[in-house]
mmCIF file of the C-alpha atoms, coordinates in Angstrom:
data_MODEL
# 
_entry.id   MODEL 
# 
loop_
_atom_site.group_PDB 
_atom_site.id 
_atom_site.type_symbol 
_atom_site.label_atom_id 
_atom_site.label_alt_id 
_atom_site.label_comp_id 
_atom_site.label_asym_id 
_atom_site.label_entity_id 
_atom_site.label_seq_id 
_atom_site.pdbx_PDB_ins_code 
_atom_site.Cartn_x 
_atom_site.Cartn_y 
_atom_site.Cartn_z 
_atom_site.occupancy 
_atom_site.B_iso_or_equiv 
_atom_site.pdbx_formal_charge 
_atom_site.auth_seq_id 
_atom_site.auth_comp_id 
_atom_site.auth_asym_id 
_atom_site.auth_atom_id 
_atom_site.pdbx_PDB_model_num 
ATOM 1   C CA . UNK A 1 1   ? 0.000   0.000   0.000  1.00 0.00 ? 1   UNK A CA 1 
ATOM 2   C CA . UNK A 1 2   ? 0.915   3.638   -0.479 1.00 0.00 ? 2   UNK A CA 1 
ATOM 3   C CA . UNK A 1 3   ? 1.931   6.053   2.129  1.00 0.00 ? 3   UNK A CA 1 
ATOM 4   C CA . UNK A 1 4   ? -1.466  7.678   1.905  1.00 0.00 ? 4   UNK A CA 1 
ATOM 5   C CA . UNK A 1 5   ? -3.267  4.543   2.203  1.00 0.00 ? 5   UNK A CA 1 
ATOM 6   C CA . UNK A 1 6   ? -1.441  3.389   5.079  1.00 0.00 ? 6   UNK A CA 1 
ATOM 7   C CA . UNK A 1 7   ? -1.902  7.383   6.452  1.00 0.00 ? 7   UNK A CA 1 
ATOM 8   C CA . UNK A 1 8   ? -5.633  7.555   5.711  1.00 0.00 ? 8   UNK A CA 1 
ATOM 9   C CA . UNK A 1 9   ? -6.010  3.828   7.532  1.00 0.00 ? 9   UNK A CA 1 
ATOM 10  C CA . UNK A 1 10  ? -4.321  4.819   11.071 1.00 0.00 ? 10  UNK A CA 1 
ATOM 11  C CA . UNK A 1 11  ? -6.241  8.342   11.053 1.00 0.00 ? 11  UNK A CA 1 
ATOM 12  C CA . UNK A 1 12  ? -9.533  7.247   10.520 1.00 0.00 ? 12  UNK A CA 1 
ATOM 13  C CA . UNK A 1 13  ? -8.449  4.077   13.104 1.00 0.00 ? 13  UNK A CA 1 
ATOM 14  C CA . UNK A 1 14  ? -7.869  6.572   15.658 1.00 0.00 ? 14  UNK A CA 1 
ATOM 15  C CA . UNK A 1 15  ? -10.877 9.142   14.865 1.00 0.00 ? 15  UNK A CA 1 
ATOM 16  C CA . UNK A 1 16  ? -13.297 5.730   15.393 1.00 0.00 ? 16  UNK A CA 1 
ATOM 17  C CA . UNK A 1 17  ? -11.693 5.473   18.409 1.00 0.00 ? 17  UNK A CA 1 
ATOM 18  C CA . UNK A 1 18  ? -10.369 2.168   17.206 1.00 0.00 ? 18  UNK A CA 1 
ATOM 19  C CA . UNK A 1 19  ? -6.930  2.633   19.367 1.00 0.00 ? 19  UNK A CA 1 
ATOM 20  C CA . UNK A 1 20  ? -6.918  3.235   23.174 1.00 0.00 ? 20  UNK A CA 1 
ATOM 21  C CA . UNK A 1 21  ? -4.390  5.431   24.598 1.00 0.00 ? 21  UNK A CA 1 
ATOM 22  C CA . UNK A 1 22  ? -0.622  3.516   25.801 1.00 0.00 ? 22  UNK A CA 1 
ATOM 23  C CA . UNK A 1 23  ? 0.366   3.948   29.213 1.00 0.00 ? 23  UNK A CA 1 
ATOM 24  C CA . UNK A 1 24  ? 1.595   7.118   28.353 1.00 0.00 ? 24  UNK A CA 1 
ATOM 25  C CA . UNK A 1 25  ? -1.783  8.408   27.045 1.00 0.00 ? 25  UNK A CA 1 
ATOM 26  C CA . UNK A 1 26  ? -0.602  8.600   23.422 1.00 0.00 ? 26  UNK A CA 1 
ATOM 27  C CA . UNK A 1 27  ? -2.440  6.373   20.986 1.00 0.00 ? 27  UNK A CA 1 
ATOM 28  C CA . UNK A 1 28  ? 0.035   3.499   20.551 1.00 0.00 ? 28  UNK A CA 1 
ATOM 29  C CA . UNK A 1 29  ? 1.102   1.869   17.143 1.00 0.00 ? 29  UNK A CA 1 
ATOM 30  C CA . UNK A 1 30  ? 3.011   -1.524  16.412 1.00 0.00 ? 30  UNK A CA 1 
ATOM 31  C CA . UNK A 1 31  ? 4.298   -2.574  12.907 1.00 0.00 ? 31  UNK A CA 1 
ATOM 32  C CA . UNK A 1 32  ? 4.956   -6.271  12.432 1.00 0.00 ? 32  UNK A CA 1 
ATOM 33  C CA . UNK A 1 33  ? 7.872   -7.569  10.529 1.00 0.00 ? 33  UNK A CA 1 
ATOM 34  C CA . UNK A 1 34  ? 8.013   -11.766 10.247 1.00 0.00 ? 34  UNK A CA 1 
ATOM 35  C CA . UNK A 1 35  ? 9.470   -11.734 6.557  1.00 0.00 ? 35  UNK A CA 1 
ATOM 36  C CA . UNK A 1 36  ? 12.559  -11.769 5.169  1.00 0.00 ? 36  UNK A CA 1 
ATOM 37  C CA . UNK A 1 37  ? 11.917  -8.868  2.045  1.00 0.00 ? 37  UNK A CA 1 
ATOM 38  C CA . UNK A 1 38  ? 13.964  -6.218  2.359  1.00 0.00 ? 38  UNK A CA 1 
ATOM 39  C CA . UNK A 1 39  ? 11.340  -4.242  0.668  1.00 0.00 ? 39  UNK A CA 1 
ATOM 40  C CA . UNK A 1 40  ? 9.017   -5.262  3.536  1.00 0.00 ? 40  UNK A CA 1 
ATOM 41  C CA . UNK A 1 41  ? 11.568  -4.352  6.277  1.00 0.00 ? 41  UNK A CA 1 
ATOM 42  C CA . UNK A 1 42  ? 12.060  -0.404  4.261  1.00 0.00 ? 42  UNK A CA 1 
ATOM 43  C CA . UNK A 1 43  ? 8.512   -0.710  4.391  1.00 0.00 ? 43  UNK A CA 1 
ATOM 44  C CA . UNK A 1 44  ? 7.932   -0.901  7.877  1.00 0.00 ? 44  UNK A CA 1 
ATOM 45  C CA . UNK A 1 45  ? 10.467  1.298   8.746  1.00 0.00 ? 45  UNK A CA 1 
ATOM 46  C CA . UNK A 1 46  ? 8.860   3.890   6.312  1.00 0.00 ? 46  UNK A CA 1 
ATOM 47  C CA . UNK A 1 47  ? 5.332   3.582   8.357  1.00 0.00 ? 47  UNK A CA 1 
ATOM 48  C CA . UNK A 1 48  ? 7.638   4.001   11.628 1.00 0.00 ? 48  UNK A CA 1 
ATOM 49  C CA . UNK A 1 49  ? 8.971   7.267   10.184 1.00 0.00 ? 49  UNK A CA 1 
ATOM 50  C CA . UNK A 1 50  ? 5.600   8.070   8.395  1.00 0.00 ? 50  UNK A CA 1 
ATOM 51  C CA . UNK A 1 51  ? 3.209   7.479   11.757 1.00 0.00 ? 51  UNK A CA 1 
ATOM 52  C CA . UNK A 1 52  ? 5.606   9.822   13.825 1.00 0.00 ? 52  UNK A CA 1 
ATOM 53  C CA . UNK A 1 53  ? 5.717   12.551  11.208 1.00 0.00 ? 53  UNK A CA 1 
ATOM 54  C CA . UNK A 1 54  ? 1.835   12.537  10.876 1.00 0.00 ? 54  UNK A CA 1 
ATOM 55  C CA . UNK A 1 55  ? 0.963   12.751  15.386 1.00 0.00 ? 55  UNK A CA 1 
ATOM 56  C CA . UNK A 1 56  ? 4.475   14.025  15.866 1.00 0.00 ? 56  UNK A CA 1 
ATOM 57  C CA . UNK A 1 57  ? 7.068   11.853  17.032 1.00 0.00 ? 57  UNK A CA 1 
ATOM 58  C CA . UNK A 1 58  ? 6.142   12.555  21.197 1.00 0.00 ? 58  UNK A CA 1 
ATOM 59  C CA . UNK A 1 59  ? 2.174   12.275  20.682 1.00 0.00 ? 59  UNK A CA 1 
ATOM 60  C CA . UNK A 1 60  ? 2.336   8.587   19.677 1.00 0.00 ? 60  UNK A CA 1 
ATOM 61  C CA . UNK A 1 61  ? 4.290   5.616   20.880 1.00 0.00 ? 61  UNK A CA 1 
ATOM 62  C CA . UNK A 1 62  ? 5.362   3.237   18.424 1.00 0.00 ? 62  UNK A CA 1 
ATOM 63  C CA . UNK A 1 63  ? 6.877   -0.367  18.625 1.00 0.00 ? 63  UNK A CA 1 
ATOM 64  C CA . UNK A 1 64  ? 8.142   -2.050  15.486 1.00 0.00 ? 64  UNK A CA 1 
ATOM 65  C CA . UNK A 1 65  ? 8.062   -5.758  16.367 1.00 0.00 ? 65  UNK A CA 1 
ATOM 66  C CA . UNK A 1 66  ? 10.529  -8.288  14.456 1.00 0.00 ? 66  UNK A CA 1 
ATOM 67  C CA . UNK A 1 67  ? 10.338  -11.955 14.570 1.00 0.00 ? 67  UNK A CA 1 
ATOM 68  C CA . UNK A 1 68  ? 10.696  -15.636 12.602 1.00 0.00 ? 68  UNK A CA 1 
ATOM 69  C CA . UNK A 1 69  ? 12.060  -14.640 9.401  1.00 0.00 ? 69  UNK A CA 1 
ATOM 70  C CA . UNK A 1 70  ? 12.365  -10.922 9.902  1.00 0.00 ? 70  UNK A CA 1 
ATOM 71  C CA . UNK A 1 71  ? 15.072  -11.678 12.407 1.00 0.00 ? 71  UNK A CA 1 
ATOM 72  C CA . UNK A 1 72  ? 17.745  -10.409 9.884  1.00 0.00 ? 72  UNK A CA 1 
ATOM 73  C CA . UNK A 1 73  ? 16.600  -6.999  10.081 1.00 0.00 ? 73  UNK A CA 1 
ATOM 74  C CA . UNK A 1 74  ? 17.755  -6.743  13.594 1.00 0.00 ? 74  UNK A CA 1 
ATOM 75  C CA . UNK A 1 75  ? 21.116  -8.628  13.246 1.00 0.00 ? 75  UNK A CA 1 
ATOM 76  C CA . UNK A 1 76  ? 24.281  -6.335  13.637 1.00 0.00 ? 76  UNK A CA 1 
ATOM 77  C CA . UNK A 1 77  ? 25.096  -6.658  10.137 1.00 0.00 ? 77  UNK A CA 1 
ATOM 78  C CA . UNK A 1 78  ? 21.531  -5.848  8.594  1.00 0.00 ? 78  UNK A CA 1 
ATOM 79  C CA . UNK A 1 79  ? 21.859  -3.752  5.184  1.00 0.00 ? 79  UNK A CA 1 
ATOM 80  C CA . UNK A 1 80  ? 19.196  -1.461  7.244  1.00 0.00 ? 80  UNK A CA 1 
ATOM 81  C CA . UNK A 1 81  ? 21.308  -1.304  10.143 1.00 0.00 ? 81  UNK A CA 1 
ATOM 82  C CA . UNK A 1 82  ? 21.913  2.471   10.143 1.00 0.00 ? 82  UNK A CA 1 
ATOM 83  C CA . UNK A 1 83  ? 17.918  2.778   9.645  1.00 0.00 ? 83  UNK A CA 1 
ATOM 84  C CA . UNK A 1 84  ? 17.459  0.818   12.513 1.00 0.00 ? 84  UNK A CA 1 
ATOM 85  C CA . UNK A 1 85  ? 19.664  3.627   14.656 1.00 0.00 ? 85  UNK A CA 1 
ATOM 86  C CA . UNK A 1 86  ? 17.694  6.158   12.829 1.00 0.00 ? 86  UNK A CA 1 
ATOM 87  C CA . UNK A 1 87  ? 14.235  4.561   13.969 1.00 0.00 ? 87  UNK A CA 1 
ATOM 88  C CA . UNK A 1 88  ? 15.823  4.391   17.715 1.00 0.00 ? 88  UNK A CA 1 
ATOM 89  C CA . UNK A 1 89  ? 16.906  7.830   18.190 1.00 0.00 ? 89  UNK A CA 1 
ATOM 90  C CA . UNK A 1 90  ? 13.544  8.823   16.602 1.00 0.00 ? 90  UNK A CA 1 
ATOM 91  C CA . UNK A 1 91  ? 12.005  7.236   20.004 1.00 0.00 ? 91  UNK A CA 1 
ATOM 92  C CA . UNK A 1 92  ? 10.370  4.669   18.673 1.00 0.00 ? 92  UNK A CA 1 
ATOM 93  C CA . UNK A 1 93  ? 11.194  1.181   20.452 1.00 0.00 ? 93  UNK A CA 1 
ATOM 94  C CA . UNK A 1 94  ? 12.595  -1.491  18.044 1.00 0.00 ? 94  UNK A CA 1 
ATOM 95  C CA . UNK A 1 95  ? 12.171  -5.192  19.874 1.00 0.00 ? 95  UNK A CA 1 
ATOM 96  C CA . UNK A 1 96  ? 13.253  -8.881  19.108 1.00 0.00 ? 96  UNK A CA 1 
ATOM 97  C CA . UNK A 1 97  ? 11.841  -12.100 20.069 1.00 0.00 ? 97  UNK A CA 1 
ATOM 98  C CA . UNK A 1 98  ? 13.650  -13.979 22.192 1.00 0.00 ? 98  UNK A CA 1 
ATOM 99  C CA . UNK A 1 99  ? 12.011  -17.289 20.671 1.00 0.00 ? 99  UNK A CA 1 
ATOM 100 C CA . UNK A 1 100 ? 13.511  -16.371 17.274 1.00 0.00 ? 100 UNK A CA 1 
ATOM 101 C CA . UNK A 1 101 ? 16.298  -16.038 18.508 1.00 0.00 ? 101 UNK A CA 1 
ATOM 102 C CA . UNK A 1 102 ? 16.357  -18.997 20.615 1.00 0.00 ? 102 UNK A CA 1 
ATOM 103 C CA . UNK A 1 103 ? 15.501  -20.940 17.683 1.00 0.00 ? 103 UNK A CA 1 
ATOM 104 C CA . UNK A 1 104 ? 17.641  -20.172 15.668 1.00 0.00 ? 104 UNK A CA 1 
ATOM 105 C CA . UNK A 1 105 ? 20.846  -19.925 18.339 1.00 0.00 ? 105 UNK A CA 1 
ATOM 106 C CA . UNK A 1 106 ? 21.354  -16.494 18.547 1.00 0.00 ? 106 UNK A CA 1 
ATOM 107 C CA . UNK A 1 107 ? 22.221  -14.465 20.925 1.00 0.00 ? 107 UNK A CA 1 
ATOM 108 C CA . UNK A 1 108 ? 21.963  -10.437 21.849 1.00 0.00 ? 108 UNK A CA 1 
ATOM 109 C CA . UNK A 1 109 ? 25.683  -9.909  20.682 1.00 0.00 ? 109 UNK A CA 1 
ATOM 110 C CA . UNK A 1 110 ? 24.259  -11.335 17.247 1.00 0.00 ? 110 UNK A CA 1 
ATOM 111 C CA . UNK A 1 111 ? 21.901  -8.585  17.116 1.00 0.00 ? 111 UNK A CA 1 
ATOM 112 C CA . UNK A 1 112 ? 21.593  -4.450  16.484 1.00 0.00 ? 112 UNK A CA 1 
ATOM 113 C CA . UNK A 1 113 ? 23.282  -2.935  19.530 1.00 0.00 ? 113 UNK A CA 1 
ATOM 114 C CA . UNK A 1 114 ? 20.473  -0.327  21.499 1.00 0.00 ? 114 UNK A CA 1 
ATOM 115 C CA . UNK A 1 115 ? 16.981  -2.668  20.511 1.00 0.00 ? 115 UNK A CA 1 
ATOM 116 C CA . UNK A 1 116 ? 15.013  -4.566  22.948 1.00 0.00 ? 116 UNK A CA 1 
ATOM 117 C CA . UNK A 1 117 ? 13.793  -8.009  23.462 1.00 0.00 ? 117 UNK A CA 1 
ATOM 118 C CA . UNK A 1 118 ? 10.301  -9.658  23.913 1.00 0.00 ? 118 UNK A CA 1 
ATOM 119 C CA . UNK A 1 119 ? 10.324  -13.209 24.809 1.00 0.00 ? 119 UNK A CA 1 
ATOM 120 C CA . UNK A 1 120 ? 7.817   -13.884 22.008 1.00 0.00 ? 120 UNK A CA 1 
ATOM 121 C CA . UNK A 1 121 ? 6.985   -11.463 19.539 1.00 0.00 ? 121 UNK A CA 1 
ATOM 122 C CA . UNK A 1 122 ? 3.369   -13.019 18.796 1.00 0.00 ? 122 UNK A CA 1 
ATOM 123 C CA . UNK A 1 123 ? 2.060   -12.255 22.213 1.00 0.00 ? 123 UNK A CA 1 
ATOM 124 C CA . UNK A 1 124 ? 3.810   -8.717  22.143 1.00 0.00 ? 124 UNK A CA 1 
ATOM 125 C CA . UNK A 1 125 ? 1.496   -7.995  19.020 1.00 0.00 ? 125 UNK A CA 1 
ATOM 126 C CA . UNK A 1 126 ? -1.585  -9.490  21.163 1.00 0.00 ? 126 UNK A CA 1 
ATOM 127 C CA . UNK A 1 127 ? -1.321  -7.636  24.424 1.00 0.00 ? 127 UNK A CA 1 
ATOM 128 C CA . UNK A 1 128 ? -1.022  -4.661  22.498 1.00 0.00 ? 128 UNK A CA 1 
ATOM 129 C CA . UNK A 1 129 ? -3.789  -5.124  20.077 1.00 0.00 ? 129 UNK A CA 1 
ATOM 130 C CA . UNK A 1 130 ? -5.712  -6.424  23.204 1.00 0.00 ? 130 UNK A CA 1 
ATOM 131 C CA . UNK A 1 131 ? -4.558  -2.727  25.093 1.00 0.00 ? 131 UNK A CA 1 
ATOM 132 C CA . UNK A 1 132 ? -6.172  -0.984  21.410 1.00 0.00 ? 132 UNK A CA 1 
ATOM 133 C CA . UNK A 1 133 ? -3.225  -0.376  19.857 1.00 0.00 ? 133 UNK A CA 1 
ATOM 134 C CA . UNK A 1 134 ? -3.256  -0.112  15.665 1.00 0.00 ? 134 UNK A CA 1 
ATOM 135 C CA . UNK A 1 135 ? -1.077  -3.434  14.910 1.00 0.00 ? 135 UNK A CA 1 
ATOM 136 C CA . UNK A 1 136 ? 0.597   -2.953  11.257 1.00 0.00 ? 136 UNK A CA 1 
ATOM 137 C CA . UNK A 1 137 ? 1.877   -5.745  9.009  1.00 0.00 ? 137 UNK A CA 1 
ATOM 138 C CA . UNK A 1 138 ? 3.325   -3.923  6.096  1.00 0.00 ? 138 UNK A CA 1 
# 
């Protein structure tokens, strides 16, 4: 989908009333990555960027949420690493499952230096869509 697709589908998500407000009171977003496309993984970074831009980067908490085959997206040597850095000093948090990982014998020195871990990246995507957070699969 286009930017303004993906724009017009989170604003009129939140005008229904569609998302509750995070613990912080913002309305709360999480973008799913579980494939191995690197256009998928620019993607999802792009409706990290794209969400923040459109509330303002401290009116809206935003997790993007990588596990199976997305894992390479997080490694340390990920072609998107310096996005990755980019997406974390922009605020929004950037977390790993820890049963990815697990399965496939990895461990946090494998992975992007500054993200943080889930133990299963499934159930991070449920609580939150269970909380009313917008949950995103690019």
């Amino acid at each position: 989908m286009t930017k303004r697709i993906w724009m017009t589908l989170l604003l009129a998500w939140f005008a229904l009333g569609g998302a509750a407000l995070a613990e912080s009171g913002k309305p709360g977003v999480a973008v799913q990555v579980s494939d191995d496309n690197l256009a998928t993984w620019n993607q999802a970074l792009n409706v990290v960027k794209n969400v923040q831009a459109e509330y303002g980067k401290d009116k809206v908490e935003v997790e993007l949420v990588v596990f199976g085959n997305g894992v390479g997206l997080l490694k340390f040597d990920s072609q998107l690493a310096n996005r990755i850095d980019e997406t974390l000093a922009s605020g929004a948090k950037v977390l790993m499952c820890q049963n990815t990982m697990k399965a496939r014998k990895l461990s946090e020195d494998d992975m992007h230096a500054g993200i943080g871990y889930v133990k299963a990246g499934v159930v991070e995507l449920i609580e939150k869509q269970r909380q009313g957070w917008a949950v995103i699969k690019p």
